[in-house]
N, C-alpha and C positions, 0 to 999 in steps of 0.2 A: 457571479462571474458570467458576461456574455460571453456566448460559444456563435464562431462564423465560421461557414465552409471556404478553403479558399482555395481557389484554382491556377493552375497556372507555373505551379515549383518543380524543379525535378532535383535538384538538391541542395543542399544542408547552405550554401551561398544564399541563396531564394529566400531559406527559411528566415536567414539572419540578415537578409536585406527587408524584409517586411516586418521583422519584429523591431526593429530598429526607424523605418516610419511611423509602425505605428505607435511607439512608445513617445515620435516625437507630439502627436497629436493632444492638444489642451484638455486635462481632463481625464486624461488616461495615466492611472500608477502604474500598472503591470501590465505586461503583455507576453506570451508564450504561444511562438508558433511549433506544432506539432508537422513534422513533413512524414511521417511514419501515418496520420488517420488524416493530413490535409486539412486540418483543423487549426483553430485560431479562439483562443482564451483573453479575455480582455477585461480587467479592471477596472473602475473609476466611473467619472460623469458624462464621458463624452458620449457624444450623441454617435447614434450608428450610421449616420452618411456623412459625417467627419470620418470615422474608423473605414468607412469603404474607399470615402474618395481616397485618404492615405494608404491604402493599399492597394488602387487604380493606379494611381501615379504614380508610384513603384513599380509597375507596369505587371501586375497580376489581379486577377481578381479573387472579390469576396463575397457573400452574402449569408446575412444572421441565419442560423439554425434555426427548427418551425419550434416554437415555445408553444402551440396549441397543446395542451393535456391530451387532447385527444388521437394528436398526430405526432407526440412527441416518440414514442417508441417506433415507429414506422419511419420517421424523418430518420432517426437515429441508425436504426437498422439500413433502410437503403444509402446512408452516407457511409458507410461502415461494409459496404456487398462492395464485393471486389470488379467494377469497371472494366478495369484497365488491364490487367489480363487478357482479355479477349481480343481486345481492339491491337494489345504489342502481337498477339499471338497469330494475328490478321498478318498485321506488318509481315512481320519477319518470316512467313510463308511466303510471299508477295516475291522478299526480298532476296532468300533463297532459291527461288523460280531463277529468276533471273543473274543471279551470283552464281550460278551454277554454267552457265553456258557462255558469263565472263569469263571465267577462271578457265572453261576450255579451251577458250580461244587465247586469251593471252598467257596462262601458263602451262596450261595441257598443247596446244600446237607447239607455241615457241620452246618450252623446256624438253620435253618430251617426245615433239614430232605426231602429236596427237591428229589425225586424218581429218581437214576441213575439206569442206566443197571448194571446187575447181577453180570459183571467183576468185578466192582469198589465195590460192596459190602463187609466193612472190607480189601480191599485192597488197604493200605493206600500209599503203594509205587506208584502202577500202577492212583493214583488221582492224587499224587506231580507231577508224570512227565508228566499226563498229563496236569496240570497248568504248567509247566517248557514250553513244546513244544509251549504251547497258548501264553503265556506270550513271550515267543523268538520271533515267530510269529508276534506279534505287534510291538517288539521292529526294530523286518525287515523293516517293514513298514513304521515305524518311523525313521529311518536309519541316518534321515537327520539333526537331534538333535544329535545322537552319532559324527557324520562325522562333524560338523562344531563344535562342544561343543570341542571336542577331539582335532579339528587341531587347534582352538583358543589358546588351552591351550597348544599346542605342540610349537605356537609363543608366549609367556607368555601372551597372552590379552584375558585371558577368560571373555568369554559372557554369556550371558542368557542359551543359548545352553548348555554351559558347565554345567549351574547348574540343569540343568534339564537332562541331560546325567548321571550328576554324581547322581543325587538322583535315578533314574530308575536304574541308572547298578548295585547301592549301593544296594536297594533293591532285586533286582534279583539274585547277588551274595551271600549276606549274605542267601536268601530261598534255592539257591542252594546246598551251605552248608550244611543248614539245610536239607534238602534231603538226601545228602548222608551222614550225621551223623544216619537219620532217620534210612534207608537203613540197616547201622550198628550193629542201636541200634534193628532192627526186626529178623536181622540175628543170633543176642545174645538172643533171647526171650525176651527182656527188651519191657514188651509192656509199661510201665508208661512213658519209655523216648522216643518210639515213638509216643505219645498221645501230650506229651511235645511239641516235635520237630514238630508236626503236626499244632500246633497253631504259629508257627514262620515262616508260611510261611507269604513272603510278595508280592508272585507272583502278585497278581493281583495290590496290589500298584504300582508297576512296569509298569504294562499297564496303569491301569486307569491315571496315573501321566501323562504319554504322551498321552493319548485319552483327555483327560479336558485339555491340554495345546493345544493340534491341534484345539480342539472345539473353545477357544481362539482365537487361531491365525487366525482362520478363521473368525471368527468375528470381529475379529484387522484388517483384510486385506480387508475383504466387507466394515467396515467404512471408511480404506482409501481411497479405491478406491472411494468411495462419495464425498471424502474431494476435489478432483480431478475434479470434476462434471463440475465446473463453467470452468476450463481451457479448458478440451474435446469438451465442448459446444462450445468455439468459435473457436477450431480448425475445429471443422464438419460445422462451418458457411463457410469457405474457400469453393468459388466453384472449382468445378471439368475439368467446359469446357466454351468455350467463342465463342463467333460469331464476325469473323474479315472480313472487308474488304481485299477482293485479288485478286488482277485483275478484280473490277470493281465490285465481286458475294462476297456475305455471305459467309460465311465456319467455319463450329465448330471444330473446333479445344481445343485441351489438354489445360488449362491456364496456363502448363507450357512455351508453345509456344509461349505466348505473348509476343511481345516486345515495350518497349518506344518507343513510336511515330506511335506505330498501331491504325490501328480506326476500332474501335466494335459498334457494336450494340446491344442495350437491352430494348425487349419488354417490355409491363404491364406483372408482374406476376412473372419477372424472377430475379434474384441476378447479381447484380453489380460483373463482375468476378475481378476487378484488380483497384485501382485507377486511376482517370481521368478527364479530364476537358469537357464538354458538348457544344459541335461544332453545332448540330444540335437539335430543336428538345424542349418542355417542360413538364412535368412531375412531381410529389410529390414523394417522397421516403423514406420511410422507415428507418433510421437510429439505430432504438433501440437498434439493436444488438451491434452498437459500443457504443452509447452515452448513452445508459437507457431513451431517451426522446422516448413517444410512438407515438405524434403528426408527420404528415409527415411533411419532408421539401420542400418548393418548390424548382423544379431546372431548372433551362434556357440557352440560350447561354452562355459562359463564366464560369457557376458553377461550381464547384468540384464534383465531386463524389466518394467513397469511397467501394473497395473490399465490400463484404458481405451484403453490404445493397438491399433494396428491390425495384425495381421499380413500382411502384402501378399505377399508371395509362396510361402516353403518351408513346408513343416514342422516345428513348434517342441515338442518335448518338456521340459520344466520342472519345477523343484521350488519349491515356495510356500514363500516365505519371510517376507513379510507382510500379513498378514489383514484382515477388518474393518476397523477403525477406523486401523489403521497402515498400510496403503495408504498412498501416495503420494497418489493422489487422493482419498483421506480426509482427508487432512492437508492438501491443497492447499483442499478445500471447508469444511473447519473455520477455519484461516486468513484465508481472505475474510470466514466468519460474524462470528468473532470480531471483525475490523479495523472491519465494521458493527456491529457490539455498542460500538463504542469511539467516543470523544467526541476532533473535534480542538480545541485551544487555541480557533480563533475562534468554535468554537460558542459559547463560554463568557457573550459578550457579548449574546449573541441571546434564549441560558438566562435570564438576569439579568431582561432586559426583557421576555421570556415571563410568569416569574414574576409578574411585577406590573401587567401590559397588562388582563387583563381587568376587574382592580378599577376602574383608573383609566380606561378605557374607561365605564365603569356611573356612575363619579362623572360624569364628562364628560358625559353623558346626563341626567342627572338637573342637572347645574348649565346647560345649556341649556335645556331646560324650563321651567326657576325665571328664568332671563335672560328668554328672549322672552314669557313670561306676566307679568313687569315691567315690560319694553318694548310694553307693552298690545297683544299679541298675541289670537288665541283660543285656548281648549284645544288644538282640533284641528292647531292650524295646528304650537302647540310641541311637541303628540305626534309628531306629523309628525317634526320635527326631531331630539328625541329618537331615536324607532327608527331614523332616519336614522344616525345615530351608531356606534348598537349596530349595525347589520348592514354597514357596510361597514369596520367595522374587524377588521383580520384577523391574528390570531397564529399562524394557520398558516405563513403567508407567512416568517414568520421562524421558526419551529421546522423546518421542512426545508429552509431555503435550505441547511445545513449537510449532514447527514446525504445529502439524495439525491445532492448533488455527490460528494461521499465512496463513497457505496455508487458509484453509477456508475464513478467513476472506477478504482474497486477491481477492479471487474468489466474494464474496458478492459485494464489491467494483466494478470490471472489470464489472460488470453486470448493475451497474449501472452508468457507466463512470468516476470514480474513479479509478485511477493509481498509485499502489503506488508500489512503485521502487525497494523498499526493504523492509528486513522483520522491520528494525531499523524505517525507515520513519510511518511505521505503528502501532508499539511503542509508538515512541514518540509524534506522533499524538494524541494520547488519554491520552496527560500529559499538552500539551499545555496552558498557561493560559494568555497569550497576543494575539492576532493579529492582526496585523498591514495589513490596506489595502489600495493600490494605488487607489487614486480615479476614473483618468480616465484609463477605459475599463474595471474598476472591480466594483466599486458601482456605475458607470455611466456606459452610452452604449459606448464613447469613440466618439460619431460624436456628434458635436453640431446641433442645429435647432433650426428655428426661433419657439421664445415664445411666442412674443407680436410683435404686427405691429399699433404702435399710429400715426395714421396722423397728420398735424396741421388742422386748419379751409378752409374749401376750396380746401381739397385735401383729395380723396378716399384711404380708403387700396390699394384698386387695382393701385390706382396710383400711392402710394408714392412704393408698392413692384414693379412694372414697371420700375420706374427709379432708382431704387437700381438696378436691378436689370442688369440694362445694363452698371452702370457704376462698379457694383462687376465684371462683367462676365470676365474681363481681367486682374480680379484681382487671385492673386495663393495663398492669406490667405485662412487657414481653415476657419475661419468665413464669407469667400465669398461664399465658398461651400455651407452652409446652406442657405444661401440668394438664391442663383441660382436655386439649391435642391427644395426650397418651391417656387417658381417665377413658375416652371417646372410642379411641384404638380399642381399650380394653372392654368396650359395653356396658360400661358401668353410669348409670343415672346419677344426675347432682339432686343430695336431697336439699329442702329448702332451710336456709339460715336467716335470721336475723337480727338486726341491730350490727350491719357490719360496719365495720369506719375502719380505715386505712391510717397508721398511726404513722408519725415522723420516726426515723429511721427504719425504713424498708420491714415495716414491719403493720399485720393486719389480723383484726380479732373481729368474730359472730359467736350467735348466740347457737346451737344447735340443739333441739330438744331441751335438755335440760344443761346443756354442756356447753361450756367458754371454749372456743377454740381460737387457740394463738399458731399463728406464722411468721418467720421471717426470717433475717440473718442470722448470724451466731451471736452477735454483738446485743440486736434485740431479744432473743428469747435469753442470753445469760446473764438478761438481769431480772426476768422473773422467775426462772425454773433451771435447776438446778441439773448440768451438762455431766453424764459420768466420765468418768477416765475413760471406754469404750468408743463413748460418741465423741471425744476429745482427739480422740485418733483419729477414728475414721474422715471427721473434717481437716483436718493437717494432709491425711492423707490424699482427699477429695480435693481441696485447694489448690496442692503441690500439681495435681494433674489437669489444671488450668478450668477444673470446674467447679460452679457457682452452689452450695448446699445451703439448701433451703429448711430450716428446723421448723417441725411442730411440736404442735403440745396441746394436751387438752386438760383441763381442770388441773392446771399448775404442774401435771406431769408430760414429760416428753414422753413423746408416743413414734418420732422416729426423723428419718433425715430424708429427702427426693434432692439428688445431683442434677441437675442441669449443667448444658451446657450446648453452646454453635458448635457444632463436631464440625471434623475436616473432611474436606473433599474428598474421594476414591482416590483422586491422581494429580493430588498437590504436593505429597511428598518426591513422585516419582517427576512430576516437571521439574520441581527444585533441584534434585539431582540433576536432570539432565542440562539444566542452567549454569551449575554447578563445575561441572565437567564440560562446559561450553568457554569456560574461564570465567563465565559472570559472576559479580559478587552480589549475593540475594538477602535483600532486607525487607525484613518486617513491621509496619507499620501502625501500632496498635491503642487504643484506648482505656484498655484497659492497665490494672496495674503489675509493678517489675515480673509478681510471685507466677499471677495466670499467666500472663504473656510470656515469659519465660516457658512454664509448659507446653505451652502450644508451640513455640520455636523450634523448639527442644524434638518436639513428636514432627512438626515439619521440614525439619532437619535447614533451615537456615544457616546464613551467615552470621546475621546480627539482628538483635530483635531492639526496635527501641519505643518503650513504653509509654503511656498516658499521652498519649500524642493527639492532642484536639483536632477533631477536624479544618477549623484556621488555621490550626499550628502546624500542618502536614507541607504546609506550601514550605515555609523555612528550616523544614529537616531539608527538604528535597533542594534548596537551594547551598544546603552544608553539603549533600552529597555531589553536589553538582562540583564541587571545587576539588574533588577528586576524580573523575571520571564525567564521559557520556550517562546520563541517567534516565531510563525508562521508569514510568509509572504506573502501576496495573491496579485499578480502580472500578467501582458497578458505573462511573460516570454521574451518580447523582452528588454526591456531598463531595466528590473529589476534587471538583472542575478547577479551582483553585490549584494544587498540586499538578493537578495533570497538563495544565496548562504551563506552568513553572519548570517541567520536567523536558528535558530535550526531547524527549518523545512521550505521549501520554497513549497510556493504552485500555480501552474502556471495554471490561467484559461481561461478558453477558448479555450484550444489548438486545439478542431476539431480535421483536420487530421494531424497535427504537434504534435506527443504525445511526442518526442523524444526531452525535451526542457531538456540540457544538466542540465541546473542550478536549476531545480525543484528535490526535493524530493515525491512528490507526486503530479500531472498532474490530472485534470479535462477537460475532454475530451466538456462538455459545458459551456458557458457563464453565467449561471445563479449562484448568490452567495449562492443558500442554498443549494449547494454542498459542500459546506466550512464547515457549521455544523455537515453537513450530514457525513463527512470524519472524523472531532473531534468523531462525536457519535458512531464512529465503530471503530476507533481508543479505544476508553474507554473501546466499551462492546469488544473488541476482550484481551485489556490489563484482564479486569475480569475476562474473560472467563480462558486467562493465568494462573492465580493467584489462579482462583479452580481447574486449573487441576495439578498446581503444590501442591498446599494443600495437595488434593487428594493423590497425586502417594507418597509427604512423611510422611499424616498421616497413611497412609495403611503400608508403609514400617516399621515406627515405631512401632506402635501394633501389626504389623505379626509378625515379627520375633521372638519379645520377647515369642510371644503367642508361636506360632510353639514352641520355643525353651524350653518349658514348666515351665516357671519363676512363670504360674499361677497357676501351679499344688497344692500350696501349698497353695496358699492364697484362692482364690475361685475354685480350683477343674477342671477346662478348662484343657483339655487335647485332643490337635489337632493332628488326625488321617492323616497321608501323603498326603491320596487324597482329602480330602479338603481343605489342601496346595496348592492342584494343583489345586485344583476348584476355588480358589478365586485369585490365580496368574494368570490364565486362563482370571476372568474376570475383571481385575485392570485396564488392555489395553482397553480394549474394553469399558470401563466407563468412561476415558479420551477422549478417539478419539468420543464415542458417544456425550457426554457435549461439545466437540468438534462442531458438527453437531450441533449444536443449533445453534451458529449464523444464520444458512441460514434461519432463521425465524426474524430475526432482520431486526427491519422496521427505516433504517434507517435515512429515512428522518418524521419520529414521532416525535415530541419533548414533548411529554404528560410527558413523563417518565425522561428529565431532571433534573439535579441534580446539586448543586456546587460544584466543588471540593473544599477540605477542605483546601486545602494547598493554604496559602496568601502569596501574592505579598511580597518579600522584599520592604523594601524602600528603598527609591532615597538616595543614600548619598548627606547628605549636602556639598556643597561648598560655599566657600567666591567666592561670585560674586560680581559686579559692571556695573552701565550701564552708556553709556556715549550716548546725543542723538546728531547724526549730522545735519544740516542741509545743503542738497542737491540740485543744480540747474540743470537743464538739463536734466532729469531723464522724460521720455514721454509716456514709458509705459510698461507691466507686464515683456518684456524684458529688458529695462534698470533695472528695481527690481534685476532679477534675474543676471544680470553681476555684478553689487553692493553689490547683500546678496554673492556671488563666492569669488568673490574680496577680502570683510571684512573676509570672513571666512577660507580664507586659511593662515588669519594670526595668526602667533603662538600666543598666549594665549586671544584668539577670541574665545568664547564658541559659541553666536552666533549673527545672525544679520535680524533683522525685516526690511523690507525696504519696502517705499509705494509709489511714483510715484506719487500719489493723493495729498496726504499730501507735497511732498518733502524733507521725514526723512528718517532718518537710527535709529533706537535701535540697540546699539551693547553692546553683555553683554559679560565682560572681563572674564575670571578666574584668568588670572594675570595683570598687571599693560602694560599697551600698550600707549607709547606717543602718544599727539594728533597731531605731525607731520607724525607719522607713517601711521597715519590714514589717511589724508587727502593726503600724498604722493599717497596710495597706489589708492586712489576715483578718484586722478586727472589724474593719469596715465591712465585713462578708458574713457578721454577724458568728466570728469562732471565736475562742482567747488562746492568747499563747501564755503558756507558760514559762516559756525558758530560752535562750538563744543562744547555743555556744559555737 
């Protein structure tokens, strides 16, 4: 995505007159202008002085953001420091200097009897012009309303500008007028129609209109620049300088200067300048600033380290491994940019009525006018009415009701290691009412370890883990890993074996001393060595509880059982809940077969667990669940990408310093699952938040105008005066962007305040199904399952296929009519036989 600054909008009109040239530009798919960061998102081939000139001759300007790695965080940051602030806050003192000593002279003398100097005594000429001069005066000051109101409307796309130029110059013209009718009528002696002429002035409406609209905008631009808060903050995290080895000595040097493959050094106390891997050296560190976790992490030889974080205690020697722009928190603060550069779905309705509010605001104006000068009104009374119209109708109100909730909410998220991609991902986040979760590396830790260690009679834990232990060690199963892993925990040496071979079916024999040692399933060791009723149990028992028991034996006798198993996270049962009790319905997503994955379900307390699910074959559950609900997918991002891409929202955890997992919609920068909730729950309150500030910006538009336009004169007697047009146009902005600013109080990992959403799951359509059960030979263990459930299921009208190894079955449930040679062709080709099909 090209990102351009673009100057020149003051609202939501602006925005959707420039997104609208420049989408017509060749070359260009997408285009999202942001009027909340003044920024411009652009898709496609087109060249970038095509996309400027199309946003010149829309009569605003533009120019590309600095894409230098080494000035990309400081370009970013100073487009992102709040301007404009200072400059309205200039104005509007300016403007109150002088609105102050209008308003004494025209409504503190004239209403009041407020004491002028002796000149102005009965001289009624020499007061109009001095309200004409004050009144000009502010209008100078304000310049910048007339000059963008005026040139919008000189390129047909009048904005906000325009309607507040045109009520000020409206009012200012029509008093001038009256002035010099006044003028006239003193010259003729007519003092009754000087006395007339003297209450038509609308000078001060003319200032005040643009002093309450600066007051406004000033307060629309301090809330922005708030909304912006969480992004600033992690650009000022980026350090400034780094300590490299060079020719043997330290040297601080610019962290522009770093390069891959330099080695730094970083005291206690100091910020990690650049990513890197830790060469020398151990240490805890600080990570909050990317992850939200505040506990330090430890770090040692071999660890990662990551730009911005904190070194808190040792000595850290390091080699750079990524730079600039590839930082981690390079990626983390372009991520957020982008999700603000991006437009969610409900903007689209707000875009629509943007586009076309200002015209029909100005017809609106203009056809009240023509009404109450029919209804034998005076000029003054329907100008009156008029600018009343134009200055209290507000399309800002509705072009950031969308975008500041968005940008905030993004920010809340980044803070606590929550990434979300775009402004749509963070949407649809808070509509979700499925999700589906891989079990290993998302409600498990993803490394198995030993559970249980049962010797038989006559042999110690410590011995039967000793000679697992030497006969796993040359073994390359992940299940030897954890045998070794806990052998190593316990200080115990592998003694040396030989003659080992690794035999078909999950199963491995060496020679030790003088001793044959066998390992493996229950299926391999029970057809050399004879399993008691004792160890009969204890593996039923160890199965049912979703872990893997690993049998020895040495010299033909069993000598004991070691359980494995990927245990579950600290706080996957308790997100589940809280998912749970959010209304979500939570599935389980798993490889393994019905009997483990069922226990593991069962202990994470799920919805629904659905078994043997191949990593290909994840994408077409997710597309079954999709026909019932919104469906989130909570995945490590590596084997998921399929699924999570399939999935209306995919959600990739654990990334650490990989934020950049192409196939996520919103990235969780840690491991822990009640980030998952915690993303739903600010997805929901940021959609809320959406929803009252669009309320807001069109119940306010609907009762202003009519008000303004004085429909209520007649019924109940309201009759609104210009500048409180402008006083409540003023603050319509500034009460979205502020309800805005509420998220940043959102605790979003609280679940007190949960709620269900109302909206239920479609149902499942019924299908005519059919099961046929085969029986299986040859089949030894969770791999032969899974080439068997692959096999049966890539046949056409194969809905699906249970396979067990244990048992030696297949359930295959048809949707349509499947011979049972077809069947058994397809099992035997995979090198099994079948024996039976009923």
């Amino acid at each position: 995505m090209k990102q351009f600054n673009v100057t020149g909008m003051s609202c939501a009109a602006c925005s959707t007159r420039v997104e609208k040239a420049v989408s017509k530009v060749p070359g260009v798919t997408s285009c999202s202008v942001s009027l909340l960061t003044n920024s411009m998102g652009v898709e496609g081939t087109a060249e970038n002085s095509a996309i400027i000139a199309a946003v010149e001759e829309a009569g605003y300007g533009a120019s590309p953001k600095g894409t230098e790695k080494t000035q990309k965080i400081q370009n970013d940051e100073e487009a992102l420091a709040d301007h404009e602030t200072p400059a309205l806050k200039r104005r509007l003192i300016a403007s109150i200097g002088f609105l102050l000593v209008l308003m004494y002279f025209s409504m503190g003398h004239m209403m009041w009897n407020f004491p002028v100097p002796a000149f102005f005594e009965n001289n009624h000429i020499a007061l109009g012009l001095l309200q004409l001069i004050l009144s000009a005066t502010i209008m100078v000051i304000n310049q910048k309303f007339f000059i963008s109101g005026f040139k919008s409307l000189w390129h047909k796309a009048p904005n906000m500008d325009t309607l507040v130029a045109l009520g000020s110059a409206a009012a200012f013209l029509y008093s001038t007028a009256a002035l010099f009718l006044m003028t006239d009528a003193q010259m003729k002696g007519d003092h009754a129609s000087v006395m007339m002429y003297m209450h038509e002035f609308y000078f001060e409406s003319a200032a005040m209109i643009l002093a309450l609209i600066t007051v406004g905008k000033m307060l629309e631009a301090r809330s922005k620049g708030k909304t912006t808060d969480a992004l600033k903050g992690l650009m000022k995290l980026a350090p400034k300088t780094a300590r490299i080895i060079r020719n043997g000595e330290e040297t601080e040097v610019s962290v522009d200067e770093v390069k891959k493959g330099d080695i730094f050094v970083v005291r206690p106390g100091e910020n990690i300048p650049v990513d890197g891997i830790v060469i020398e050296g151990h240490s805890a560190v600080n990570e909050s600033a990317l992850t939200g976790e505040s506990i330090p992490v430890d770090k040692e030889e071999g660890s990662l380290v990551s730009a911005a974080t904190i070194n808190q205690s040792g000595y850290l020697r390091c080699e750079a491994t990524r730079v600039g722009e590839d930082t981690t928190l390079s990626q983390i603060i372009q991520m957020v940019s982008d999700a603000a550069a991006t437009k969610a779905p409900i903007a689209k309705v707000a875009d629509k009525v943007s586009g076309v509010f200002v015209p029909v605001v100005i017809s609106i104006a203009i056809v009240t006018i023509i009404g109450w000068l029919i209804a034998g009104e005076t000029i003054g009374f329907a100008i009156a009415r008029g600018i009343s119209v134009l200055v209290i109708s507000c399309p800002c109100a509705l072009g950031l009701a969308t975008p500041v909730a968005i940008m905030v909410g993004n920010g809340v998220g980044a803070k606590n290691g929550i990434l979300f991609k775009t402004a749509v991902s963070l949407e649809e986040a808070g509509k979700i009412q499925i999700v589906a979760l891989d079990k290993t590396g998302t409600i498990t830790s993803g490394e198995p370890k030993v559970t249980d260690i049962l010797p038989a009679e006559n042999m110690s834990e410590e011995e039967l883990l000793g000679l697992a232990y030497a006969l796993e060690m040359k073994s390359e199963h992940p299940l030897a890993r954890a045998i070794i892993k806990k052998a190593e925990e316990s200080g115990l040496s592998a003694k040396e074996i030989s003659d080992f071979e690794a035999l078909p079916g999950n199963g491995l024999t060496a020679k030790l001393e003088n001793y044959t040692l066998l390992g493996g399933s229950y299926q391999f060791i029970g057809k050399t060595v004879t399993i008691g009723k004792d160890f009969e149990n204890a593996y039923e028992k160890l199965a049912s509880e979703g872990k893997t028991p690993l049998f020895f034996a040495k010299d033909g006798h069993l000598i004991g059982i070691i359980a494995v198993a990927d245990t579950m996270k600290a706080d996957s049962p308790q997100a589940i809940r809280e998912m749970q009790n959010m209304g979500i319905r939570v599935v389980m997503l798993t490889g393994d077969n019905e009997r483990t994955a069922a226990a593991i379900g069962k202990e994470a307390g799920v919805d629904e667990v659905i078994a043997g699910v191949l990593p290909d074959g994840k994408e077409s559950v997710i597309r079954r669940l999709k026909e019932q609900g919104k469906v989130a997918m909570v995945g490590d991002g590596i084997n998921d990408a399929p699924a999570l891409t399939q999935a209306d929202i995919g959600i990739a955890i654990g990334a650490g310093t990989d934020v950049a997992i192409d196939a996520a919609d919103i990235v969780l920068m840690k491991s822990g699952l009640l980030d998952v909730p915690a993303a739903i729950r600010l997805g929901r309150a940021t959609l809320t938040n959406i929803h009252e500030n669009l309320f807001w910006a069109f119940i306010y538009n609907t009762i202003g105008i009519p008000l303004a336009a004085g429909l209520f004169i007649g019924i109940l007697g309201w009759q609104m005066n210009p500048m409180f047009g402008a006083a409540a146009m003023s603050l319509s902005s500034f009460c979205v962007v502020s309800n805005a600013l509420r998220l940043n109080f959102k605790k979003i990992h609280d679940a007190s305040h949960d709620h269900k959403l109302r909206k239920k799951l479609k149902p499942v359509k019924e299908q005519t199904t059919m099961t046929k059960t085969m029986k299986i030979e040859g089949m030894m263990c969770v791999h032969c399952e899974a080439r068997v459930k692959k096999t049966l299921e890539a046949l056409a009208g194969v809905k699906e296929a249970v396979v067990s190894h244990e048992k030696g079955t297949a359930i295959v449930t048809l949707e349509a009519e499947v011979a049972n040679e077809v069947l058994k062709k397809a099992v035997e080709d995979q090198d099994y036989k079948v024996l039976d099909i009923a």
